[in-house]
N, C-alpha and C positions, 0 to 999 in steps of 0.2 A: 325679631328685630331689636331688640333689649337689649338680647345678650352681645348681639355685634354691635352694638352701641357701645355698651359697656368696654369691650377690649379695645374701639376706638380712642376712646376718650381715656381707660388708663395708660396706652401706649405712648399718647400726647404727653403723660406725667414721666417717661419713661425717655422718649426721643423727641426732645425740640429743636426746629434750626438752625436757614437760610441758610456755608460757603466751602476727597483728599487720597491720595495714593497709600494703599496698604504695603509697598515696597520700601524695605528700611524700616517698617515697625519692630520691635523689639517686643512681641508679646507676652505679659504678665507669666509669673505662675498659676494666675486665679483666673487666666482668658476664659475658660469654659462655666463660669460662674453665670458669664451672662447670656450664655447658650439654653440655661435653665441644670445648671449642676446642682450638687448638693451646695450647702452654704460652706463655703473656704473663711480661713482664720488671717491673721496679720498675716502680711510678708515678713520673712526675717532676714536677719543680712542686712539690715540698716545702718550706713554710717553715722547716723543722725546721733545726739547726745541725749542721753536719757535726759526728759523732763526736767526730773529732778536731778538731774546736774547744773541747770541752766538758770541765773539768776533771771527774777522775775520780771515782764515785759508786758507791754500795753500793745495793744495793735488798732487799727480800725481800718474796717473793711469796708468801700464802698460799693455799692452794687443799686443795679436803675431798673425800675417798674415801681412797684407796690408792696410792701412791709406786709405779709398775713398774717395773724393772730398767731397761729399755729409757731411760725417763725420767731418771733417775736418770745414767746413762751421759750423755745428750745434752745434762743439765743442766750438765754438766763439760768438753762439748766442742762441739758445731757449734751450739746453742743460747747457750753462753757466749761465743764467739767472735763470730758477728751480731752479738747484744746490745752485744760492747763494740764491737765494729767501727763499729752504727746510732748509738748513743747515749751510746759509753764508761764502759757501766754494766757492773757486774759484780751479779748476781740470784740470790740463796739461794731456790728455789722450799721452800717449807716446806709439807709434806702433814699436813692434822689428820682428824679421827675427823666424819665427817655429826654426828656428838652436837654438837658442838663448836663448830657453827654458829650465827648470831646470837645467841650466848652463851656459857657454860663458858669456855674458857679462850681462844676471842676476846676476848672482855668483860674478861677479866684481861690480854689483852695491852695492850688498848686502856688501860685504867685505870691500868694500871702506866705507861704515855707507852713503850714500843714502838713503832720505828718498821718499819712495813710495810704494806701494801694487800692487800685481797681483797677479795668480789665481797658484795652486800648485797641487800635488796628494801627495798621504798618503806617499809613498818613499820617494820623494824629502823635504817632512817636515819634516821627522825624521832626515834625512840627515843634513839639516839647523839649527834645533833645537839644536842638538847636537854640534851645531857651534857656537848658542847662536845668530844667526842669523833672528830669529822669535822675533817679539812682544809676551808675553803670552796675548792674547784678551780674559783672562776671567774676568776680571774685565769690561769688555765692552758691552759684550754680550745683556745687557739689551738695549743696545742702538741701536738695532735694532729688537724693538717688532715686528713689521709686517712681517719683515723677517720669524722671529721665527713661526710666524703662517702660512704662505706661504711654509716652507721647513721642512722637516719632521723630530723628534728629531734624530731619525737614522742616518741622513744624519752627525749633529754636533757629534756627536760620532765617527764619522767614522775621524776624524781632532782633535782629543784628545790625547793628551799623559799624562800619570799620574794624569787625572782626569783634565787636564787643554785644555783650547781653543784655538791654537792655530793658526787656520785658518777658517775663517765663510761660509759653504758652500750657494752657490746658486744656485738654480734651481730645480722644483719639475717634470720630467719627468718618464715615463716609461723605466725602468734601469732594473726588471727581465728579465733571461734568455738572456743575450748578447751573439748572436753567436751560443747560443745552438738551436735557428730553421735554416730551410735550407731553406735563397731566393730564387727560383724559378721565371724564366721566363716564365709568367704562358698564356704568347703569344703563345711560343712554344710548351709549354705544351698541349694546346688547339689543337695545327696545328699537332699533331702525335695523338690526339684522347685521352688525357688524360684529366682527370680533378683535379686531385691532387694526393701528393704524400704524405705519411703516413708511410715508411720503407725505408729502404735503399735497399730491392730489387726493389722495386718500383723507386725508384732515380738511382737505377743505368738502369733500362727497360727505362725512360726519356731519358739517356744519349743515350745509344743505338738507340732506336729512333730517336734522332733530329739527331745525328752525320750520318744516315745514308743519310739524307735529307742534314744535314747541317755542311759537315767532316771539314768548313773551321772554324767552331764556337770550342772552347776552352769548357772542361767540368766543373770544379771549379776551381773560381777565385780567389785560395785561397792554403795557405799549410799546413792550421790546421786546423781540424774537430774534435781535443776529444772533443767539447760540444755536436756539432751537433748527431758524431755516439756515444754517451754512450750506449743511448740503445741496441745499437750491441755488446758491447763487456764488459759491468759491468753491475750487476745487483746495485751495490751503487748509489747513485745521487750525482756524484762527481760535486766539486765546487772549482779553484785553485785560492792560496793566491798569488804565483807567480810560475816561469818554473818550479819550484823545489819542488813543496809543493800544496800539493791536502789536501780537508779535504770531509767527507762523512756527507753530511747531512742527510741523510736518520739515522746516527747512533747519540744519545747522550749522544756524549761523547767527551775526549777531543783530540782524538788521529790522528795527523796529518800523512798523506803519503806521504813516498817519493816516489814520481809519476815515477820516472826513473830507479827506483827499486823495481815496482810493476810488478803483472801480468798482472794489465790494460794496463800498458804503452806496456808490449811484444804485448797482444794480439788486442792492437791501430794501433799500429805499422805495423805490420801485413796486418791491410785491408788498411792501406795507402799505400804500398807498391803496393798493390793487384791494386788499381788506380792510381797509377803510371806506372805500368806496363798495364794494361789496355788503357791506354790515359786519365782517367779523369782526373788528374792532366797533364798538360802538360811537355812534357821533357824541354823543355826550360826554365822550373821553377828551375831547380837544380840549374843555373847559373847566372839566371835572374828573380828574385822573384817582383821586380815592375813591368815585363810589366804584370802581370796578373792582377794588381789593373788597368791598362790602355786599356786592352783586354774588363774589365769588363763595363769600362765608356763608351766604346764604343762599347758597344753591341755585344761585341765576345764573349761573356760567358753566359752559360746555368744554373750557380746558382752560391751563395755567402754565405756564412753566414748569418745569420739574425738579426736584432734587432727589437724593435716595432717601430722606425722612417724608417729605412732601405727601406722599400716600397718605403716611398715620396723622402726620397735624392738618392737612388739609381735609380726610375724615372725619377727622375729631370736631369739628368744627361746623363743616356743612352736616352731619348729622344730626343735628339737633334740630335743623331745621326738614332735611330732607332725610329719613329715618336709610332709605334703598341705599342711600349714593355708596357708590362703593369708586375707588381711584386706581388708576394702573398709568404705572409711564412706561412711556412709548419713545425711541431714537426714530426720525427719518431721514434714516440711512444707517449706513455700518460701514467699515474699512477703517474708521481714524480712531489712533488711541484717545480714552478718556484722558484731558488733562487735570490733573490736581494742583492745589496750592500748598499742601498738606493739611493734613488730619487733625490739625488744633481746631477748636470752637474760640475760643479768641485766647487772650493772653496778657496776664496782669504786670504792672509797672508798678516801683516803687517811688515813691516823691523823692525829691532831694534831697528834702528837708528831715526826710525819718530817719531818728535814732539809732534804729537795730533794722537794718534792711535783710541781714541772714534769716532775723526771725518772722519773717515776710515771707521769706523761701520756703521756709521750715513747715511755715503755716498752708502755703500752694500746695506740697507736698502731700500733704496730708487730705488734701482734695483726691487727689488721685494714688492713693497709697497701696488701697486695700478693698475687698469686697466687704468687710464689715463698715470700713469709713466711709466708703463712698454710698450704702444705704443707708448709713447715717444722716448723710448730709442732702442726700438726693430724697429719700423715703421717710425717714423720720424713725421710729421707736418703733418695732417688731413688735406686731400684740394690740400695738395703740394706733401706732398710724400705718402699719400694712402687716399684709401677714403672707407666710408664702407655703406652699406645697410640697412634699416630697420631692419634687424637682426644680425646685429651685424660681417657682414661678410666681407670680408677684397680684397681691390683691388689694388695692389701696382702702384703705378704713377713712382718712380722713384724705381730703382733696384742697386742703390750703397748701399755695407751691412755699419753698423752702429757699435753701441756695439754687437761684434758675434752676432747669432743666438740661436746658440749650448749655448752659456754662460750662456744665460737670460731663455734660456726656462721650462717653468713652465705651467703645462698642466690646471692650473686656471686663467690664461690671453691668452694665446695664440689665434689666429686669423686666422682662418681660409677662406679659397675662396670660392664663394657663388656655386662654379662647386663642387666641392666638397660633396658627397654625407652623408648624416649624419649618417649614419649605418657603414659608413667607419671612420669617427669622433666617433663616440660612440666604437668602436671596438679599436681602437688605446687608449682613455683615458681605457678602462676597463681593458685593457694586465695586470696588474699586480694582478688584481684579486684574489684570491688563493696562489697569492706569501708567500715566507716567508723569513726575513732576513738571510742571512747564519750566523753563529756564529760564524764564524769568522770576521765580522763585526764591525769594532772599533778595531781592533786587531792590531798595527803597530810594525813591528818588529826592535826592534835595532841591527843592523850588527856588532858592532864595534867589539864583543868579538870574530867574525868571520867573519871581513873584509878580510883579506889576502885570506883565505877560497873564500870566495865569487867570487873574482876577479879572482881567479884560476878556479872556476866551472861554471863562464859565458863564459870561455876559453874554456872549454873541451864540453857545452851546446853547441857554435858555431859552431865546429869545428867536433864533433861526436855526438853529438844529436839529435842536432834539421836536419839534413840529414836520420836519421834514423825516427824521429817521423814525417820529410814528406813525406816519404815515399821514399825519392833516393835512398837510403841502404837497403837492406835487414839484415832484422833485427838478422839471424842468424850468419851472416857471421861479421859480423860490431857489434853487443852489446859487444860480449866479449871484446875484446879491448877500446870500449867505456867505460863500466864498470871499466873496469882496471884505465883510468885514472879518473874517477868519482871517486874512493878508492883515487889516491893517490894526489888530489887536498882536500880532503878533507869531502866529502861528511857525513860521521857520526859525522864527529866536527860539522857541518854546522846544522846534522840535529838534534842533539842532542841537540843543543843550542836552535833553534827554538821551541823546542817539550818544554825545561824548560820552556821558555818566556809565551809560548800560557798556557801554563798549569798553571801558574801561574798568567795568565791574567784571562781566562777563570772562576776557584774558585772564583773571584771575582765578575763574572756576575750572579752565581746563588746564 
């Protein structure tokens, strides 16, 4: 049990995190680096300017969790040293609070004209842009070749507004179908005679099974399932823009849904309901919707949502508590292609305010450049902080994290534990398979002409919605009045605007 502990917990250091189609990747020279090859060198063929051609520059990086020692040390020497060596930049990595994020005292750095980059999603840019608060980085873009060949063009698309680049995505993971398979604690599964689950009668025969063995364990660690159950209750292959806004890939065309005034969302509604009242959903969730994400870490829960990392960090995790738990995801059903959003892990912005926003680029770059930079940056020092095998397999010496995990990960360098089975490694890079981008992809919607709108229907989403779509409310008794105030915050201004936006984004992609 150690030793699968162990490949758990350094595959976490390996693959982290939460939201992509391999179609249109442009894969590395060094892809099979992270298959477990020997060790590859720099890429060459860089348009980039040697270092030392480049007058000297300051950067500052911001990045959100907790500053490790380890970090901290490498930010002062074999991380400072590359950096000036690649790109003759010297980089204050600056650590802030998760609170702090697309807002608090980013928003104050940005506002005050601070110059520094970190990492965004497609909302918070539009948001900024319109503030006038973003760099436009298309003039830059070329200064980060390797990247470009590393990260997949979908991904830059997806950080575009009116044809312009506004933030450089990084990272090339498996990103189809987030959420829409069901994690399965496939220990449990085992221990009641089952071998996998393929419907949602079948997941719900699990639940009854283990709960009668095991009434102290929680059924889903979670209070939304429209990905997971679509196949129960739509025959479309819905895919959402956000709470409010579904589109059907299955149809081409351009016509968006409003998901809280569809028949999907009654008849969602419905079987969440049905598990609430059941026990899969716990009562305690109505009140207290973290401890289930706490229930799950520690092994009180019988499944999750899925992603294609979700096995290794959700292992990693409950292991420590539960030594057996082993994780398998499960689709119920088959026929609909996976949708993707692309393959970036998120995507850095430059402020308006900075000096040298190339050398911003320069410095992304170099994230994603190389198998020797990205164990750099991802693993630390060969010898000190990991050491790897004849094939290229990966043994952590010290376990303080570095630059994220989640941030850097790119399934053409990643490193994997020599415990680790390769049919389990080839299964994870292959998830995206058959994917296909959804079309709505690149698509970012401006609120302003229905901000007032907005801030009134995250009010009435809190408040009568999202209680009804987890199931606490019954749906017959509680829609109508839901409804009612859905009408009178706004709902047809709101969606009528987005339906012009997308429709006249959309004629422009074919």
């Amino acid at each position: 049990m150690k030793k699968k502990k162990g490949w758990l917990s350094l595959l976490l250091s390996a693959v982290f995190l939460l939201s992509a189609c391999s179609q249109g990747n442009n894969e590395s020279a060094n892809s099979t680096a992270g298959t477990g090859s020997e060790g590859t060198s720099p890429s060459a063929g860089s348009d980039n300017k040697a270092g030392s051609d480049l007058a000297p520059a300051k950067l500052k990086i911001v990045l959100y969790g907790d500053e490790s020692n380890r970090m901290k040390a490498l930010g002062k020497s074999e991380f400072h040293d590359v950096i000036k060596k690649e790109i003759n930049a010297e980089v204050e990595f600056q650590f802030l609070p998760w609170t702090e994020y697309g807002g608090g005292k980013t928003d104050l750095m940005l506002s005050t004209g601070e110059d520094f980059a970190t990492y965004t999603d497609s909302n918070y840019m539009v948001k900024s842009v319109a503030k006038g608060l973003y760099t436009d980085l298309t003039p830059y873009v070329d200064a980060a070749p390797d990247l470009s060949k590393n990260v997949d063009e979908a991904s830059f698309r997806a950080f575009q507004l009116d044809g312009k680049q506004y933030a450089i995505p990084v990272g090339n993971k498996p990103n189809s179908a987030e959420f829409y398979s069901v994690l399965v604690r496939q220990d449990l599964l085992e221990e009641v005679n089952m071998t996998k689950v393929t419907s949602l009668a079948e997941l719900e025969q699990f639940y009854d099974k283990v709960h009668a063995i095991h009434p102290e364990l929680i059924g889903y660690a979670s209070t939304d399932a429209r990905r997971m159950l679509q196949y129960d209750y739509t025959d479309k292959n819905l895919y959402w823009q956000n709470d409010f806004i579904a589109l059907d890939e299955s149809a081409k065309d351009d016509q968006i849904i409003s998901w809280f005034e569809s028949e999907e969302f009654k008849s969602y509604a419905k079987l969440m309901h049905g598990w609430y009242e059941k026990g899969i959903i716990p009562k305690y969730a109505a009140t207290n919707v973290p401890q289930l994400q706490s229930d799950w870490n520690s092994g009180k829960a019988m499944f999750w949502a899925g992603t294609a990392a979700r096995p290794f960090e959700g292992a990693a995790t409950i292991s420590q508590a539960v030594p057996e738990a082993k994780l398998v995801n499960y689709f119920l059903g088959s026929g609909r292609p996976k949708i993707s959003r692309g393959t970036y892990s998120s995507a850095f912005f430059v402020s308006a305010a900075a000096k040298d926003p190339e050398r911003y680029v320069m410095f992304f770059n170099l994230l994603q450049k190389n198998q020797e930079l990205y164990d750099l940056f991802a693993y630390g020092i060969e010898g000190t902080d990991f050491s790897l095998d004849d094939k290229g397999r990966l043994t952590k010496i010290t376990t303080d994290p570095l630059i994220p995990d989640w941030l850097l990960m790119n399934k053409n360098f990643i490193r994997f534990d020599n415990t680790v089975p390769d049919d389990f490694i080839a299964g994870y890079k292959a998830w995206d398979d058959g994917a296909i981008i959804s079309k709505g992809a690149g698509f970012n919607f401006d609120n302003t002409p229905v901000k007032n709108e907005e801030t009134k229907l995250n009010g009435v989403f809190t408040e009568y919605l999202a209680p009804i779509g987890s199931g606490f409310s019954d749906y017959e008794s509680a829609y109508p009045k839901a409804l009612e105030r859905l009408k009178a915050a706004g709902i047809d201004k709101y969606i009528a605007e987005y339906q012009k936006q997308f429709s006249e984004w959309y004629a422009k992609q074919q």
